[in-house]
Residue frames as qw, qx, qy, qz and C-alpha x, y, z in Angstrom:
[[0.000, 0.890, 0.456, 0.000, 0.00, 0.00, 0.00],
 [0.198, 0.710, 0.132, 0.663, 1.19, 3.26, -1.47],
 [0.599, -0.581, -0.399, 0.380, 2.90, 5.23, 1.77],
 [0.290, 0.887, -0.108, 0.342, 4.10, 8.65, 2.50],
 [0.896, -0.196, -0.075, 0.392, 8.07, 8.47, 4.20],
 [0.147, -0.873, 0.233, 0.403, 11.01, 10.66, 4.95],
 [0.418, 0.771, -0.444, -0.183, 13.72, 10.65, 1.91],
 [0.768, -0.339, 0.542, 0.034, 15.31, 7.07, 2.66],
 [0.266, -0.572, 0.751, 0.194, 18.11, 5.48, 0.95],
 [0.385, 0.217, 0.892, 0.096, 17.07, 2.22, -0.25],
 [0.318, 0.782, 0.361, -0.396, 15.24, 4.50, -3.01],
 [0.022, -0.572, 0.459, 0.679, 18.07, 5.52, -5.23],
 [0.207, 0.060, 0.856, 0.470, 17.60, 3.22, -8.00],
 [0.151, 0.617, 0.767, 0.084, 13.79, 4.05, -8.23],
 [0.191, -0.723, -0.137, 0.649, 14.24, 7.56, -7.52],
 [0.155, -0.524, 0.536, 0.644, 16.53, 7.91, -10.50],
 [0.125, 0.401, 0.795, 0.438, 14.43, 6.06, -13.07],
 [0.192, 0.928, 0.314, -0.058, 11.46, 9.17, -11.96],
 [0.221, -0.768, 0.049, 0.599, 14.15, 11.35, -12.37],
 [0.214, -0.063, 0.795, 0.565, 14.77, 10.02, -16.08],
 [0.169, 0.618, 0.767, 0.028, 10.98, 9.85, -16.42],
 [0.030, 0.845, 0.369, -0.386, 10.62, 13.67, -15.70],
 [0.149, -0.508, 0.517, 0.673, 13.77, 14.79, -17.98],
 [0.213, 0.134, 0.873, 0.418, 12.06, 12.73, -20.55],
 [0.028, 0.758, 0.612, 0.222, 8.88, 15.03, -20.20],
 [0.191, 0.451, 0.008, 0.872, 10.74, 18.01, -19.90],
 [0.483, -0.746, -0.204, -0.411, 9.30, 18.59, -16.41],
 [0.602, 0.364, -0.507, 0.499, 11.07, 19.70, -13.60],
 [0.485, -0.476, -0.564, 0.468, 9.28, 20.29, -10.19],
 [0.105, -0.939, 0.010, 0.326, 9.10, 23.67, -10.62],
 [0.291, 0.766, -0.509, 0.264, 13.08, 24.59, -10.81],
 [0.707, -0.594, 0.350, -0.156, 13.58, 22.19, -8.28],
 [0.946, 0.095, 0.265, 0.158, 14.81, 19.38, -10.45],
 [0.432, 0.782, -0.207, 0.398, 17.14, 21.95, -12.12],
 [0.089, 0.850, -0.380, 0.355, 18.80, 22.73, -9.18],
 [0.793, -0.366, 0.459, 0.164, 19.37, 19.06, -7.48],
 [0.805, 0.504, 0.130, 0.283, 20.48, 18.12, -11.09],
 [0.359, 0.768, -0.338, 0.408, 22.99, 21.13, -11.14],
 [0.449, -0.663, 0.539, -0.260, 24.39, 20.13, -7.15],
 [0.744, -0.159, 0.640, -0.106, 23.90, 16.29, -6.78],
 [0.811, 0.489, -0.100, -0.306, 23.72, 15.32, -10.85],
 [0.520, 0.647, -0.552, -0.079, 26.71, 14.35, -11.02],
 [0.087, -0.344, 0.835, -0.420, 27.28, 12.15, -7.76],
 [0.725, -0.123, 0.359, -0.575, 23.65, 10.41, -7.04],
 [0.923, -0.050, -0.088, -0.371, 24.00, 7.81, -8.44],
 [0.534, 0.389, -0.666, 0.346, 26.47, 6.84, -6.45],
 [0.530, -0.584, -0.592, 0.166, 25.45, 5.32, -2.89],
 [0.435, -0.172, -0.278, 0.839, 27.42, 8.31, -1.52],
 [0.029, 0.024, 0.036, -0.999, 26.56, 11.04, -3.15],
 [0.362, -0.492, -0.707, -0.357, 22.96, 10.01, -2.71],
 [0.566, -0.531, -0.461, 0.431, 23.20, 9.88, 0.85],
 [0.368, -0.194, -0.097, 0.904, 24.36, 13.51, 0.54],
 [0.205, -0.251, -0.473, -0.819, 21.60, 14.42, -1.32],
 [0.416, -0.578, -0.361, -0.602, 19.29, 13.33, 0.98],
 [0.618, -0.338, -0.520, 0.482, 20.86, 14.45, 3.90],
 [0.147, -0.015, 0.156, 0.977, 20.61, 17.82, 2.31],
 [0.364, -0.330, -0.549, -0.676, 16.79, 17.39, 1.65],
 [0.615, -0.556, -0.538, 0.150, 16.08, 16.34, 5.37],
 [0.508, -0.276, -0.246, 0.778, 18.13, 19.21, 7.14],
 [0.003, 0.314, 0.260, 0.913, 16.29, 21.69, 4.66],
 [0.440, -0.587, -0.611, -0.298, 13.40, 21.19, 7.20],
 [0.539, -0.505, -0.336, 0.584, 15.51, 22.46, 10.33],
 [0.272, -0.797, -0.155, 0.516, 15.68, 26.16, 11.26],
 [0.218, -0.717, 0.483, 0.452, 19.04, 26.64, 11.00],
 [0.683, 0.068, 0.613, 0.392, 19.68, 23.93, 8.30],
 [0.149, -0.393, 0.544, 0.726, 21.18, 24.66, 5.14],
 [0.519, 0.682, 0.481, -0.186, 18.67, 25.80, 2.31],
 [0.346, 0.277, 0.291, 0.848, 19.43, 27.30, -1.37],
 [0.001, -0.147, -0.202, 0.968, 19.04, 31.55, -0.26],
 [0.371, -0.104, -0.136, -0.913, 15.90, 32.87, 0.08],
 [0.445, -0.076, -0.889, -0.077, 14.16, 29.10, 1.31],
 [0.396, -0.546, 0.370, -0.639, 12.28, 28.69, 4.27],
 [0.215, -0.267, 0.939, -0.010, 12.10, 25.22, 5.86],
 [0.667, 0.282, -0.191, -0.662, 10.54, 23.17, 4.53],
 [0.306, -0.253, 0.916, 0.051, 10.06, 18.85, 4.71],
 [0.283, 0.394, -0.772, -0.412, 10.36, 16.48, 2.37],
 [0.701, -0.058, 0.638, -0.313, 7.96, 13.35, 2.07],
 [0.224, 0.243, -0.780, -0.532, 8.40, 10.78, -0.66],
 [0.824, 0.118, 0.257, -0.492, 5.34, 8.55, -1.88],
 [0.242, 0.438, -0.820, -0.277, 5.93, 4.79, -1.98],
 [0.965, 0.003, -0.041, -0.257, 4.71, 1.34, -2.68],
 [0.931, -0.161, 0.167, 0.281, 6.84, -1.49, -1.36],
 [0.722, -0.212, 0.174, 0.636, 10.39, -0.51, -3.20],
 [0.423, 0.500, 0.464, 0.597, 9.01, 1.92, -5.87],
 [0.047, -0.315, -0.108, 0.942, 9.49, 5.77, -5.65],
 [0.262, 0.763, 0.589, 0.037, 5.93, 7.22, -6.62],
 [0.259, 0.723, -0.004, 0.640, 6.85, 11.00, -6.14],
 [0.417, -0.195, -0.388, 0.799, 7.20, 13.92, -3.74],
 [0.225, -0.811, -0.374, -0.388, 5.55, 16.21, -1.98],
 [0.443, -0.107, -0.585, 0.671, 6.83, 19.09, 0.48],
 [0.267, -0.860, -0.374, -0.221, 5.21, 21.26, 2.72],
 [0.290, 0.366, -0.360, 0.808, 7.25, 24.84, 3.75],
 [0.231, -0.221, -0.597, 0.736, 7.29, 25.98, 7.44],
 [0.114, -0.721, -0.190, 0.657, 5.90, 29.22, 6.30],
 [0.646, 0.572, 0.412, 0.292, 5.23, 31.66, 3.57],
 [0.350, -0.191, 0.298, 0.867, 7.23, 34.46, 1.94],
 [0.442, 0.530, 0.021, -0.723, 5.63, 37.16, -0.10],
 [0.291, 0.395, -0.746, -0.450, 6.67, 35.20, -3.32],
 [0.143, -0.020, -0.974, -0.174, 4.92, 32.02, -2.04],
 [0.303, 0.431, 0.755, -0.391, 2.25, 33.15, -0.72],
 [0.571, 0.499, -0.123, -0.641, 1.19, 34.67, -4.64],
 [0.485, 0.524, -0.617, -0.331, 3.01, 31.91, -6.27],
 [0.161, 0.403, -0.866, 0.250, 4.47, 28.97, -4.50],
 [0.794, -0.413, -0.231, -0.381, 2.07, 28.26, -1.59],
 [0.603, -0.573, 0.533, -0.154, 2.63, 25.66, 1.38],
 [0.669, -0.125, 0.730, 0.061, 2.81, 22.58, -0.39],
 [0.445, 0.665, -0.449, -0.399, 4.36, 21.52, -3.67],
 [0.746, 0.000, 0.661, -0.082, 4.13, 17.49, -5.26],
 [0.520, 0.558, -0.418, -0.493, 4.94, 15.88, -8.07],
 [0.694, -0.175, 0.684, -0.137, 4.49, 12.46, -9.04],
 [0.411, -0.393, 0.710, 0.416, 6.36, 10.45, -11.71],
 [0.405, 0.262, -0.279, -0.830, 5.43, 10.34, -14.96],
 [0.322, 0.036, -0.928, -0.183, 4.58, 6.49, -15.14],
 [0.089, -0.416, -0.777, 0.463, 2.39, 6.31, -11.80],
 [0.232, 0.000, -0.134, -0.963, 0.15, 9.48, -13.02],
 [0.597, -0.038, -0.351, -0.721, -3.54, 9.43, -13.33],
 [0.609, -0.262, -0.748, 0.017, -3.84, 6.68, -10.42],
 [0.637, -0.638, -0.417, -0.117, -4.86, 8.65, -7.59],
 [0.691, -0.265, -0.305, 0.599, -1.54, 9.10, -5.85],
 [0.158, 0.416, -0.081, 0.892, -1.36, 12.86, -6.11],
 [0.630, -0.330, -0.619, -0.333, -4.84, 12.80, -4.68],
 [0.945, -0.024, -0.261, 0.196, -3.61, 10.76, -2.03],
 [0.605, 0.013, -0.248, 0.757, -0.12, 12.15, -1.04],
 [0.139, -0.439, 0.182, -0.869, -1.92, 15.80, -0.48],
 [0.779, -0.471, -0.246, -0.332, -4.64, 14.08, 1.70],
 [0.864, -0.263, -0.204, 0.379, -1.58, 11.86, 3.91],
 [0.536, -0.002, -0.244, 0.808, 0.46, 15.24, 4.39],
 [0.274, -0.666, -0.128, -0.682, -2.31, 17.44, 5.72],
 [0.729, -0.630, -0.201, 0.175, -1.36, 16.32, 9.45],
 [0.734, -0.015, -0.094, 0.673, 2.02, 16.88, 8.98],
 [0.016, 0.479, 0.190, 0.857, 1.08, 20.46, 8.19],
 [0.614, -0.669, -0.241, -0.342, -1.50, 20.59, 11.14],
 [0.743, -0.451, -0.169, 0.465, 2.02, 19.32, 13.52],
 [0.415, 0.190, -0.050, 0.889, 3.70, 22.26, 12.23],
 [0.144, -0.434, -0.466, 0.758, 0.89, 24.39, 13.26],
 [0.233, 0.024, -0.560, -0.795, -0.35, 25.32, 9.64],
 [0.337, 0.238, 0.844, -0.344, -4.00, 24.96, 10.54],
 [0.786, 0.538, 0.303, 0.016, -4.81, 25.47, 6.55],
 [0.542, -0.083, 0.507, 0.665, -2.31, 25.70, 3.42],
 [0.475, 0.739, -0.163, -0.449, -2.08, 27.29, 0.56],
 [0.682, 0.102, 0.615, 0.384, -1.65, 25.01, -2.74],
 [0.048, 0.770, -0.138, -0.620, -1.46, 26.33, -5.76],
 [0.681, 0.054, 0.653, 0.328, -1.38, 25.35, -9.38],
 [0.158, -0.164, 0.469, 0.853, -0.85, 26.64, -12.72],
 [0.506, 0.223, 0.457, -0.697, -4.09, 27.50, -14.41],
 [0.624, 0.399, -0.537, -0.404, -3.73, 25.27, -17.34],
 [0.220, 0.274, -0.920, 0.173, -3.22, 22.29, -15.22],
 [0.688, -0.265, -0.167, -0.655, -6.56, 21.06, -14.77],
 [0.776, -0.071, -0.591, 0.209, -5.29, 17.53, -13.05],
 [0.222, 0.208, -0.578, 0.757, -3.50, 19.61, -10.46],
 [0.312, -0.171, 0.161, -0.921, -6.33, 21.53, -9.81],
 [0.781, -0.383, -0.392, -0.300, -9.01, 18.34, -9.30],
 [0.482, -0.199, -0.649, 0.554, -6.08, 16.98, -6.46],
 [0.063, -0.114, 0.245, -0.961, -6.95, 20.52, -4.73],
 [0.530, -0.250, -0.214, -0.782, -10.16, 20.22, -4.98],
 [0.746, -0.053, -0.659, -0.074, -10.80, 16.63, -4.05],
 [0.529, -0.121, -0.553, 0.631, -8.58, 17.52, -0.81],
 [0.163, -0.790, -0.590, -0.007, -11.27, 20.32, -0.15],
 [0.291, -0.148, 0.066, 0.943, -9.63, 23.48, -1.55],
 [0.118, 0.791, 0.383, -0.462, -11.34, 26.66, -1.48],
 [0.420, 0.530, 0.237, 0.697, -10.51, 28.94, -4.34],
 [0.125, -0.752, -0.285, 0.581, -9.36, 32.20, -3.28],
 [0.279, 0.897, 0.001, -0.344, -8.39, 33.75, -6.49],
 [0.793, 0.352, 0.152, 0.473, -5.82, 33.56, -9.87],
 [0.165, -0.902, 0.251, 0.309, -2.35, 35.61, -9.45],
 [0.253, -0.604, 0.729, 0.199, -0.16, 35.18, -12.48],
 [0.504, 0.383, -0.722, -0.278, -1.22, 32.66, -14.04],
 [0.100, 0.120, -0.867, 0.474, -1.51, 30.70, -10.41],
 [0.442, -0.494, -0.290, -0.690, -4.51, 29.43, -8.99],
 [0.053, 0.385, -0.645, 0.658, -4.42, 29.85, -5.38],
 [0.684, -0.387, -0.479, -0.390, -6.60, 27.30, -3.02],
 [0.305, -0.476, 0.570, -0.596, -6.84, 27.40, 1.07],
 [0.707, 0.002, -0.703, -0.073, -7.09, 23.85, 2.54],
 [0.575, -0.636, 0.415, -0.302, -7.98, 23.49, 6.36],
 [0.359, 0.295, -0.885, 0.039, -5.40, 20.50, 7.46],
 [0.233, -0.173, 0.864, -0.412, -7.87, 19.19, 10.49],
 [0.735, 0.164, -0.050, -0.656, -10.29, 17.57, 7.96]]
């Protein structure tokens, strides 16, 4: 059964096949995938420089911990089934002017193969506590308005619409539903 988990090791191999999947559809998390690709590309797939990579992706949740400038914390959950990486989904501390027009609390993306089964769905539904332990008693999500899929996960997970900024449509989500 299809779990949500901190970044864990024993992932790399599956990890790296979505990460092939998403280069292959020219899709990149945002800019996220751009900028593990430009730090870690060269090393992950090596057991090490995995392990650096997501020792770097767990610490981005701490205070103090080391973020690329302008970040706020912000943790990492990966969606899996028995060995297979599904995707990711994180949820920041907190919002910035920039996320709260653009960005939001919580950003997911799930591999191109596993699409269109629910799991997006799913992974926002299983990381609305986590958000409620931080104290975030609703989110902001947020999705492109051409991205009509995004927008049903929002919905489904009982987003509100508060309005389009940008191109962005911006949806409030209480987490103690």
């Amino acid at each position: 059964m299809p779990q949500l988990i901190s970044p864990d090791l024993r992932f790399r191999t599956s990890f790296l096949a979505a990460v092939q999947e998403n280069l292959a559809e020219g899709e990149y998390f945002g800019d996220t995938l751009k900028r593990e690709l430009a730090v870690y590309g060269d090393s992950w797939h090596a057991p090490d420089g995995f392990a650096r990579y997501v020792a770097a992706i767990r610490e981005e949740e701490l205070e103090d911990g080391r973020r690329p400038d302008g970040f706020v914390p912000g943790s990492w959950y990966w969606y899996v089934d028995g060995e297979t990486y599904l995707g990711r989904i994180q949820v920041r501390h907190r919002l910035t002017p920039h996320l709260r027009d653009y960005g939001g609390h919580i950003g997911y993306g799930v591999r191109p193969t596993a699409r269109r089964k629910g799991y997006a769905t799913a992974m926002l539904r299983d990381v609305l506590p986590y958000a409620r332990a931080l104290g975030l008693d609703r989110v902001l999500v947020t999705c492109d308005t051409t991205n009509v899929g995004s927008r049903k996960v929002i919905e489904a997970n009982g987003g509100e619409f508060e309005d389009e900024r940008s191109g962005k449509l911006r949806f409030w989500i209480h987490t103690g539903r």
